[in-house]
LUMRO-75182 format. One line per field, with one value per residue (C-alpha): residue number from 1; x, y, z. Coordinates in steps of 0.5 Angstrom, whole numbers. Last residue first. Layout:
BEGIN
n <- NUM_... $
xx <- X_... $
yy <- Y_... $
zz <- Z_... $
% end
This chain:
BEGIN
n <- 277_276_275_274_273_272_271_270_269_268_267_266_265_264_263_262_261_260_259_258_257_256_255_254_253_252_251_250_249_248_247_246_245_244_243_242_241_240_239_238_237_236_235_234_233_232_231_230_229_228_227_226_225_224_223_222_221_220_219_218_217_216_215_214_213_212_211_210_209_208_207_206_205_204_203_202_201_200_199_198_197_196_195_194_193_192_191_190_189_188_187_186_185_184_183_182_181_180_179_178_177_176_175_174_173_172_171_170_169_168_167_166_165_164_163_162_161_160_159_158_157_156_155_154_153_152_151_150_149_148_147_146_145_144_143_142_141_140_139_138_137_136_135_134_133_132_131_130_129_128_127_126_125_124_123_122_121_120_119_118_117_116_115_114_113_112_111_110_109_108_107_106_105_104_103_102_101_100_99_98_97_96_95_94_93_92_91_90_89_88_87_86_85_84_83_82_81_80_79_78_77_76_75_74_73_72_71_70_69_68_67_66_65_64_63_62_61_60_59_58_57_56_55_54_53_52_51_50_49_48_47_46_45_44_43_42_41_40_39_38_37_36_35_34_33_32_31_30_29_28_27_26_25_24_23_22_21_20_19_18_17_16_15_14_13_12_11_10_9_8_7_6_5_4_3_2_1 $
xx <- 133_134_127_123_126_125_119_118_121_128_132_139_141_147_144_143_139_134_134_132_126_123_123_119_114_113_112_106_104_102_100_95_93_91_85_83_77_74_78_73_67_62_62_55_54_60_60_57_63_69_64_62_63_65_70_75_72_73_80_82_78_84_89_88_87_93_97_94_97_104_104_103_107_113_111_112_119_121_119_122_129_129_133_132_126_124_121_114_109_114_113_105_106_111_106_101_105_107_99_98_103_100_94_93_99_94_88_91_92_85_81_74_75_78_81_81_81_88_89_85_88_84_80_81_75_73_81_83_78_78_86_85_81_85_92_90_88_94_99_96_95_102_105_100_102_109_108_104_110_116_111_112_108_109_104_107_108_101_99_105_102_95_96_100_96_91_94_99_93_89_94_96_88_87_91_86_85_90_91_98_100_95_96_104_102_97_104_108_103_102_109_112_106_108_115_112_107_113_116_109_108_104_99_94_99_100_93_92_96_94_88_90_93_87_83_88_87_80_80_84_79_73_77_73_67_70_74_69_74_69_68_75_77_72_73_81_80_76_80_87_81_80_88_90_84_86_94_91_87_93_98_96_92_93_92_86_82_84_81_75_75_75_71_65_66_65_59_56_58_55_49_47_49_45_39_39_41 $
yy <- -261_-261_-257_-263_-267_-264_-263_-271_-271_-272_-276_-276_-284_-283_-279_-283_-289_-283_-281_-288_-288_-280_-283_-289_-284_-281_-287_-289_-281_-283_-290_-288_-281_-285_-290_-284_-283_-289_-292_-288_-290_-289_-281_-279_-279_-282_-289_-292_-297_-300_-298_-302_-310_-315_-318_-319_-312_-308_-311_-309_-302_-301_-302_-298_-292_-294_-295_-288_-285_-288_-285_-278_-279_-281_-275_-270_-272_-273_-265_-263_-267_-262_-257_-250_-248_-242_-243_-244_-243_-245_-252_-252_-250_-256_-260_-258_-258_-265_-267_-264_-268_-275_-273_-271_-279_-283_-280_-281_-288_-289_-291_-293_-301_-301_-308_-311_-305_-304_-297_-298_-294_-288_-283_-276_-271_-277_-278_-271_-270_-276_-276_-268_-269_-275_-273_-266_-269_-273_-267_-263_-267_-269_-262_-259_-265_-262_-255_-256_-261_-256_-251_-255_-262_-268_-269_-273_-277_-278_-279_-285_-288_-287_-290_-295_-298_-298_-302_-307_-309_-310_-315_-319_-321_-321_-328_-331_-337_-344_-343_-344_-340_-335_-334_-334_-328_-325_-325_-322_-317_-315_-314_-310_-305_-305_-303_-297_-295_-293_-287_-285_-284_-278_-280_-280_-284_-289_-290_-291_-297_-300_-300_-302_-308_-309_-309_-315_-319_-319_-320_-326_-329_-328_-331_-333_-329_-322_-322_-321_-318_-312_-312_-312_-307_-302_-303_-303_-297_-293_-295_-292_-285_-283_-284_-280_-275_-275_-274_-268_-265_-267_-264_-260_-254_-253_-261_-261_-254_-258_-265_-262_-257_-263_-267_-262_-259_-266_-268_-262_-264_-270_-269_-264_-269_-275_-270_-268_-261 $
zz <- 32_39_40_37_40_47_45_45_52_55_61_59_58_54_49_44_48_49_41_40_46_44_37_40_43_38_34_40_39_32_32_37_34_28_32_36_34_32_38_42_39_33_32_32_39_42_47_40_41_35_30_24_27_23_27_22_19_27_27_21_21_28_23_18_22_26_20_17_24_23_15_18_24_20_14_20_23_16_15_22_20_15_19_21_21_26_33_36_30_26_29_28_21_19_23_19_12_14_15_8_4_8_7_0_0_3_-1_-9_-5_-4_2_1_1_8_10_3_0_2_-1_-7_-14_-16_-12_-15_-10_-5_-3_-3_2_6_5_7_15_17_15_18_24_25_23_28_34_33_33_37_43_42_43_50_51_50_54_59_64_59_52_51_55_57_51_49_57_55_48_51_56_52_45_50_54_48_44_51_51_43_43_46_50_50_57_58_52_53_60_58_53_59_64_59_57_64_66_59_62_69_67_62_67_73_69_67_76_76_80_73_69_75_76_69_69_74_72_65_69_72_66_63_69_69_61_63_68_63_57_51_54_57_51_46_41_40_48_50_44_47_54_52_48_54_60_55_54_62_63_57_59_67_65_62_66_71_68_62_62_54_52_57_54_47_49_52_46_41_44_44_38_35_40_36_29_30_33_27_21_25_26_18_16 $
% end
């Protein structure tokens, strides 16, 4: 087995046990990771955009709005990130336009602090987060794994071959069929299907976490970069490996926000939601 294969089946072990050992003991483990890996994205996204030369002043007014930021989800205080965030990205797009700098400030703040806000959310502090952080994790990692798969064993059609030559279609859909059935699995794991809404929920998340990926490979081809850092052995960087999961817990979160409006304002969870349907 050669040495890069070896490294990066080791370092993925690790991670996953890492993130699933937090994702299991939630609170402050978890709080911890989300904010950990919301300073680690902006890092990754300041340093791809090369902000901390176009804008040294307004990189360091982004780094500490994702501080703050992290701080609040590491102190408990999700509740208070969102308002801070909307903050920060309104007093960077006014920077922008004063200043004439670049418009991938505003754009990193937004995307850090709200993967560690979405995750954090998530995720919560009960047995309905446990479930519903399992949920995503499993839809957005069986996407991934099985459109590579299905992808490699029937090509066809480019995806985008613009933004990522090597996706196909035949792969966007083997993955978006197999993410549904997992998260399907994972729910019936804790309740019984009663409702097709659970499906819809899955293929959602499925096609939000293929947008994240192809996202993230945008902005890496548009600034002509491989991998978004080398921060994990044989893996490229943290955004490599969360690009999907971000876009996934961010309509997560949306959901939780529409379903929040619905109710009259009672305070609820994405497991929750789940649990409800």
């Amino acid at each position: 087995m050669q040495t890069e294969l070896k490294l990066r089946i080791a370092s993925g072990v690790v991670l996953a046990a890492v993130t699933l050992a937090a994702t299991w003991f939630g609170g402050l483990a978890f709080q911890l990771l989300s904010a950990l890996i919301a300073l680690l994205v902006y890092y990754e996204w300041s340093t791809i955009t090369d902000l901390q030369e176009r804008d040294f002043q307004g990189n360091a007014v982004g780094w500490l709005g994702v501080v703050i930021i992290a701080g609040l989800i590491v102190t408990g205080y999700i509740g208070y990130s969102l308002p801070v965030l909307a903050a920060f990205v309104v007093l960077t797009v006014l920077w922008v336009f004063l200043q004439k700098t670049s418009w991938w400030l505003p754009g990193g703040i937004a995307y850090a602090g709200l993967t560690g806000i979405s995750l954090a959310a998530l995720r919560g502090a009960d047995d309905l987060g446990l479930m519903a952080t399992l949920f995503v994790f499993a839809v957005v990692w069986a996407t991934d794994i099985f459109a590579y798969f299905t992808g490699r064993a029937i090509g066809g059609p480019k995806l985008a071959p613009r933004i990522s030559p090597g996706k196909t279609w035949s792969g966007a859909i083997g993955g978006t069929i197999c993410g549904i059935v997992a998260g399907v699995a994972v729910f019936m794991a804790y309740f019984s299907l009663q409702d097709l809404r659970i499906p819809i929920i899955a293929l959602v998340l499925s096609v939000a976490s293929q947008v994240g990926d192809l996202f993230e490979s945008f902005i890496k081809r548009r600034f002509g970069v491989k991998d978004s850092s080398r921060l994990i052995p044989g893996h490229g960087g943290v955004m490599d490996r969360v690009d999907g999961l971000i876009f996934a817990c961010v309509a997560a979160l949306i959901l939780v926000m529409i379903q929040y409006f619905v109710s009259d304002g009672r305070q609820i969870a994405f497991g929750s939601v789940l649990y409800s349907l």
